[in-house]
Structure formats: C-alpha cells, structure tokens
ROVO-124043 format. One record per residue (C-alpha): x, y, z. Coordinates in pm, whole numbers. Each point is the difference from the previous one (the first is absolute). Layout:
N
+--------+--------+--------+
|   east |  north |     up |
+--------+--------+--------+
|      X |      Y |      Z |
...
+--------+--------+--------+
END
This chain:
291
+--------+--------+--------+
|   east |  north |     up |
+--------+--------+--------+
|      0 |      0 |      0 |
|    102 |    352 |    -25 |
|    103 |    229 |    279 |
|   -349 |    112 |    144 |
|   -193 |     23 |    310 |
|    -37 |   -343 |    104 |
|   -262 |    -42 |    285 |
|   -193 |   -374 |     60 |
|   -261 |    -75 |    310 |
|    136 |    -26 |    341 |
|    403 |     14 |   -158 |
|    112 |    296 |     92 |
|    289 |    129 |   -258 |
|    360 |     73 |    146 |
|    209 |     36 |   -264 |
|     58 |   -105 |   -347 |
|    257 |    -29 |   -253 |
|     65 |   -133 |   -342 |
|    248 |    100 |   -299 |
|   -173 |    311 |   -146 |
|   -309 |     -6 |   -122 |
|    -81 |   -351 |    109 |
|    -70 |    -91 |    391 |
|    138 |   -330 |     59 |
|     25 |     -5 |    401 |
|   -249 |    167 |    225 |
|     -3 |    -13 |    397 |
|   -333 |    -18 |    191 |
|   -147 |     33 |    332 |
|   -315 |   -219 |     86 |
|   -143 |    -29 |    347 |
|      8 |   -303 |     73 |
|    222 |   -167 |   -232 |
|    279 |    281 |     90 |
|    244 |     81 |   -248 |
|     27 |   -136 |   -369 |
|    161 |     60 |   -282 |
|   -161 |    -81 |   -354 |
|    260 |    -51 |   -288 |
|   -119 |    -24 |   -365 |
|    182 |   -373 |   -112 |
|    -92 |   -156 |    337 |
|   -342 |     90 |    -47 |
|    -53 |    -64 |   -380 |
|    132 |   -364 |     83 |
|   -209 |    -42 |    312 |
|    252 |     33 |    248 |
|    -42 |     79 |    397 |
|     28 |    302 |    128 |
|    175 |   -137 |    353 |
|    371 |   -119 |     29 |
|     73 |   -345 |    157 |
|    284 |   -145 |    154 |
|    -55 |   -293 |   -214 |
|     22 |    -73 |   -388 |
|   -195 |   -372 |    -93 |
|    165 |    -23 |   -357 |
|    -99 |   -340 |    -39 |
|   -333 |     95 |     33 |
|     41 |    156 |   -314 |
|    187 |   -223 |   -179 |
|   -350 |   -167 |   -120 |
|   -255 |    245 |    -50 |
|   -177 |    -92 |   -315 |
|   -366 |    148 |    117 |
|    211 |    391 |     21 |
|     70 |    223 |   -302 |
|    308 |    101 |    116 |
|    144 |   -317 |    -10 |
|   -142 |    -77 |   -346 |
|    203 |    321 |   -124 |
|    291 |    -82 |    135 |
|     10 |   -338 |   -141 |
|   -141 |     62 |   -362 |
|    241 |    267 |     37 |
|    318 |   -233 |     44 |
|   -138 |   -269 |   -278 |
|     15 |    268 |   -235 |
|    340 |     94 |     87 |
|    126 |   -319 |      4 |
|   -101 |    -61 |   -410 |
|    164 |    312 |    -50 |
|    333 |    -53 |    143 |
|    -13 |   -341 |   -174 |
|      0 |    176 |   -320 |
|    252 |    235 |     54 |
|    283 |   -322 |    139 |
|    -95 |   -175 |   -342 |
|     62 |    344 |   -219 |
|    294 |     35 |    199 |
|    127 |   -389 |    -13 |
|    -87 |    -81 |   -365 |
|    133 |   -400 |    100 |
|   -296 |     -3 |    268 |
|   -242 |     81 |   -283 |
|    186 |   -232 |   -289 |
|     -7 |   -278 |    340 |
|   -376 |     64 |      5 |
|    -49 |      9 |   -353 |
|   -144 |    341 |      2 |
|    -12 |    249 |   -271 |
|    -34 |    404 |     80 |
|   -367 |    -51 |   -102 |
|    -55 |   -222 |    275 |
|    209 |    154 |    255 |
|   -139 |    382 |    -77 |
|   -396 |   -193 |     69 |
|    176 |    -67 |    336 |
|     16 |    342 |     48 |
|   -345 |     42 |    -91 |
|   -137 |   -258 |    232 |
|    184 |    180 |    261 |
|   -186 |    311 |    -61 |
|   -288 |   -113 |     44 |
|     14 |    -99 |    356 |
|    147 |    325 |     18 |
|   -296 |    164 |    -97 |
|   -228 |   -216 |    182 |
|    191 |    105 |    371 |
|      2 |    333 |   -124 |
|   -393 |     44 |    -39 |
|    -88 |   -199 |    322 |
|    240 |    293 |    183 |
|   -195 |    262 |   -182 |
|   -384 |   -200 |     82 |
|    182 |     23 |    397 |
|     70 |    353 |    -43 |
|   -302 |    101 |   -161 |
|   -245 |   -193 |    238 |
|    176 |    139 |    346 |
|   -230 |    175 |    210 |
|     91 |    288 |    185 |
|    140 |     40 |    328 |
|   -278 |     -7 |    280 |
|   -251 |   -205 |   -186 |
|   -100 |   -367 |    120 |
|     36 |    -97 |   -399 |
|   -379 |   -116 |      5 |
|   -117 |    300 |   -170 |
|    184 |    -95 |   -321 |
|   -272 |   -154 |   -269 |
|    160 |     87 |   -307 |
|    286 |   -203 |   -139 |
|    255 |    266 |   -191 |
|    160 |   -180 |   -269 |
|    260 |    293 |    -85 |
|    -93 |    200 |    268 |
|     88 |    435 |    -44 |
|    228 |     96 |    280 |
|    250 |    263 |   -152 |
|     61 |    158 |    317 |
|    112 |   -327 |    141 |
|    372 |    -82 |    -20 |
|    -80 |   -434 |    -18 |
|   -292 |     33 |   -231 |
|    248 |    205 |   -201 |
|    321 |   -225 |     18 |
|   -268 |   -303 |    -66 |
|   -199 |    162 |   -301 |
|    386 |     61 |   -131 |
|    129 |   -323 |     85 |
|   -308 |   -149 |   -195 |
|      9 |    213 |   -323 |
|    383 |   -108 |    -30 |
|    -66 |   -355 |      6 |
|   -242 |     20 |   -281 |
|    252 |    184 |   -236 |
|    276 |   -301 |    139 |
|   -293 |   -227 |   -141 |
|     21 |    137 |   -302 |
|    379 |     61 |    -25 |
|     51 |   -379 |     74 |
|   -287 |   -137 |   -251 |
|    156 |    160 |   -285 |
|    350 |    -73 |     81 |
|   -123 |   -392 |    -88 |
|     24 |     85 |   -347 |
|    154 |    318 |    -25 |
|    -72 |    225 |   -334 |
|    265 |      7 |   -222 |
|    101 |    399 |    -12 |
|    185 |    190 |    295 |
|   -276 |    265 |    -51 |
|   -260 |   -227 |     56 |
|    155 |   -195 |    286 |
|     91 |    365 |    190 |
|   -377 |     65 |    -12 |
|   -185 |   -369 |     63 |
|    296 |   -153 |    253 |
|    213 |    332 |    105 |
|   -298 |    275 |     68 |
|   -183 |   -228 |    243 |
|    304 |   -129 |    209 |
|    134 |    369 |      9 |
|   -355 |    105 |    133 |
|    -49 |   -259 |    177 |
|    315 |     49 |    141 |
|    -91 |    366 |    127 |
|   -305 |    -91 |    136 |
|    138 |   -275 |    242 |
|    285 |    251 |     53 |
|   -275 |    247 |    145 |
|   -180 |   -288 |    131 |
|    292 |   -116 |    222 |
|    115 |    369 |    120 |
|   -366 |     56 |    143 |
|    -36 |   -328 |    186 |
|    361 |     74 |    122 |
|    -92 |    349 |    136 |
|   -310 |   -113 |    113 |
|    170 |   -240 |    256 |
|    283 |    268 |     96 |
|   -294 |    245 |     26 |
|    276 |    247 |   -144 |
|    187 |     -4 |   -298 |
|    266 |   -116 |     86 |
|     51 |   -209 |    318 |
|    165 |   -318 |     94 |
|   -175 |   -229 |    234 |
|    217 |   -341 |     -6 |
|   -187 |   -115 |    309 |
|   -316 |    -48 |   -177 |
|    -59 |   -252 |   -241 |
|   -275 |    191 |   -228 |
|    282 |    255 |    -42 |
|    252 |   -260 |   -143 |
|   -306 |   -183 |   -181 |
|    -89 |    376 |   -197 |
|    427 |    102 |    -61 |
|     64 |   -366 |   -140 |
|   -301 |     30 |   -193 |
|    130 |    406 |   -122 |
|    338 |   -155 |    -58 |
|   -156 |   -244 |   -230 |
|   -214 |    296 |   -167 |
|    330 |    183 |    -84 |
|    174 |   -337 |   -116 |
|   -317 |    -54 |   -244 |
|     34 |    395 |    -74 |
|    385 |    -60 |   -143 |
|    -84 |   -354 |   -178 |
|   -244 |    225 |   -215 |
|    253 |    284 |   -103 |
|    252 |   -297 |    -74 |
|   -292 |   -149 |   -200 |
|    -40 |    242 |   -294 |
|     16 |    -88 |   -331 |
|    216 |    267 |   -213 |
|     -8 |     20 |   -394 |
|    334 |   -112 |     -6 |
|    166 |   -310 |     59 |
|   -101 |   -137 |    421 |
|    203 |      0 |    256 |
|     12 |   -365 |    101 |
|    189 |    137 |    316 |
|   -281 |    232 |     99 |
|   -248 |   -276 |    -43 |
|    172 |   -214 |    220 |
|     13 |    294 |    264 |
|   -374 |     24 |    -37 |
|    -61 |   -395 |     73 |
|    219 |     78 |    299 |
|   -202 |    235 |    163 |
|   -295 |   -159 |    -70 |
|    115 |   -293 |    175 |
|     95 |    237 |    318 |
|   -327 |    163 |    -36 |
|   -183 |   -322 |    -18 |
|    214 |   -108 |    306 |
|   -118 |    277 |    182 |
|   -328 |    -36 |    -42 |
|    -13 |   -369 |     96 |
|    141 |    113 |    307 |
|   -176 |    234 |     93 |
|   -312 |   -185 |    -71 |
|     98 |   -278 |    224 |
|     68 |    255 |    305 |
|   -383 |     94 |    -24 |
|    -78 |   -372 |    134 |
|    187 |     79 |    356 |
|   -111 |    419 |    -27 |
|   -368 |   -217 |     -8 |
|     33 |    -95 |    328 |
|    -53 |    321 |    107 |
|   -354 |    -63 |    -10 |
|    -75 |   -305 |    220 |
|    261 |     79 |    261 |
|   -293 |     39 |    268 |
|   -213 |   -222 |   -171 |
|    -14 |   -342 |    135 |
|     54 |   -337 |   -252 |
+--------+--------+--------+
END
C-alpha cells in the first residue's frame, strides 16, 4: 500500500514505515492484544503477527493443503528443467550422451516455463485475494482472479513477476524451432527474454524492499530476506543472460552465447533456491498451531 493514514478497529497505529511510497511495516496498539506490528509479506502469506521462541520446520516440510507451499514447490520444478537445459547447452557430450538435439533441449526450457508461470499466478491469486488488516477474512465473497492493487508493493512485484513469465513462455516456445533470420529471432526469442527480463528485474527489487521495508537493508537473520536477495540475485543473473543473448546482423558471438547459458544457469540456481527456502519461511504460520 502507499504511505497513507492507516487506521483499523480497536488497532491503534504507532508508527509505520515502508520504502517510499509503499508502507511495508506498520506498528499498532490494540487493547487487549497489546502491541503488534503488521508487515506486508507476512501478511500476504498468512503469517502470525506474534514471535515464538520456537520454529516447527518440519511441520512445514509437508503442507500440500497451503498455497504457499504449492508456490514454492512448482516454483523449484520449474527451476530445476531450466538449469537442466542450460548444463546440456553448456556440456554438448551430456546432450550427444542423451541423444538430444537443440530442438529438444530448447522444449526443456519451455516446459520449465511453464511451471514458472503457473507459481507465478498462484502468488499473484495470494496477493490479490488478501484481505486487509483488521478484518476476520469472512467478509470476502468475491474471488479476484487478477486482482487491482497498484498501490500495493506484492500485488505489484506479483502482477510483474506474472507478466514476465508469459513473455519467458513465449521466448522459450519459439526458441524450439527458431526462425531462420537474426531480425526475426531478436524480435520472437530476444524481445520477450529482454522484457521479460526487466520485469522480473522490477519484480525481484520490490519483493526485496518490501522485506527490508527500505531500500536498501540487509537482514541476514531472517530467512524471507535471504529467500527475496537470492531470488534478486537470480533476477539480475537472468537480466545479463538476456543482454549476452542478442542476436547481431553480423556473424554471433559463440562466446557471448555461452556467457548467456551461464547466467541462466545461476539465475535458474537462484531461483530453485530460493523457492525451496519458502518451505521452512512456511512454518511461520503453524508455529502456535498445534499438529
């Protein structure tokens, strides 16, 4: 949300704070619950308000019936496919060992993406569906597919995150049979991994900044901080693997192309990490709860 008077019944508001113009942390006063402090990620993912002593990560290890853990591990699958495809670019004698061709290992790629996609719209239907601060979530009727939260810094890093996927869709379908002109494989394969690219890039700052409720702010005792900078580091790696990808009018740079299959490998790494670290941030949610 952006910075605005921020008042729900019986929470008194303290203080907030947030990474201008988005408010990302606020601090309440209730009368009998005493003091609480509402944080945008926590409470998109359905996380307590209270600190305990006590993490159950196992608990979490096995939560099929919770979105969160459906994200996470849709997430990591599609991950996984792509950094398969980027070891057998970059070890041609895995690929002859498999008898693949680059058709077959660039449809890898796409069947990556669409996991990819899939995680990224069930963050989105999370973020769009969250109801606000103070309210018991039983007044909700209507289901928001998309959802229109501008001023909200996770509906905004989700609708981003989303949106880049498709174009990765597309940049991966037709890189199965790729056209035969540098002109036309800048504009059906380049455009949409260099957009895509930006739009993760975005995507990953504001779910970064949104956890460091500043913008810039390192937190290595919390695990959603490390979970949102892997997941940025991977948005830059995937950032570089698309400038490395263009296609000039001249003769290609076999060297750059190589660099790009790098960094999409780191970037893929990335992600797959930082998708599995949202199975133990999970258990943030049933710490009090009993089995």
């Amino acid at each position: 949300m952006l910075k605005e008077s921020h008042q729900t019944e019986n929470y008194k508001m303290v203080k907030e704070e947030g990474p201008w113009p988005f408010i990302t942390r606020i601090h309440y006063q209730h009368p009998q619950l005493g003091y609480l402090v509402w944080k945008s990620r926590e409470h998109r993912k359905g996380f307590l308000l209270h600190s305990f002593p006590t993490c159950s990560y196992l608990r979490a290890l096995w939560k099929p019936q919770d979105l969160n853990w459906w994200i996470g591990i849709i997430f990591s699958i599609g991950a996984s496919f792509f950094m398969l495809g980027s070891l057998l670019c970059l070890f041609p004698s895995l690929a002859l060992y498999s008898s693949l061709d680059s058709s077959e290992i660039n449809s890898i790629f796409f069947i990556g993406s669409i996991p990819f996609t899939t995680a990224a719209y069930l963050q989105l239907y999370q973020a769009a569906n969250t109801s606000h601060f103070g309210t018991s979530g039983l007044e909700k009727t209507k289901v928001h597919i998309l959802g229109w939260k501008p001023k909200n810094i996770g509906w905004l890093s989700s609708i981003l995150q989303f949106c880049g996927t498709l174009l990765f869709n597309l940049n991966t379908f037709e890189a199965i049979s790729p056209p035969e002109y540098w002109l036309q494989q800048d504009l059906w394969i380049w455009m949409p991994d260099f957009l895509g690219s930006i739009f993760f890039l975005i995507s990953g700052y504001l779910a970064f900044i949104e956890v460091g409720h500043k913008h810039l702010a390192f937190h290595f005792k919390k695990l959603s901080w490390w979970i949102t900078f892997i997941n940025l580091l991977g948005c830059i790696a995937f950032m570089i693997s698309a400038c490395y990808a263009f296609i000039p009018q001249e003769n290609l740079n076999q060297n750059h192309m190589s660099l790009s299959i790098i960094y999409t490998l780191i970037g893929a790494f990335c992600f797959w990490l930082g998708a599995l670290l949202m199975i133990p941030e999970n258990a943030k949610k049933y710490e009090s709860k009993p089995d």
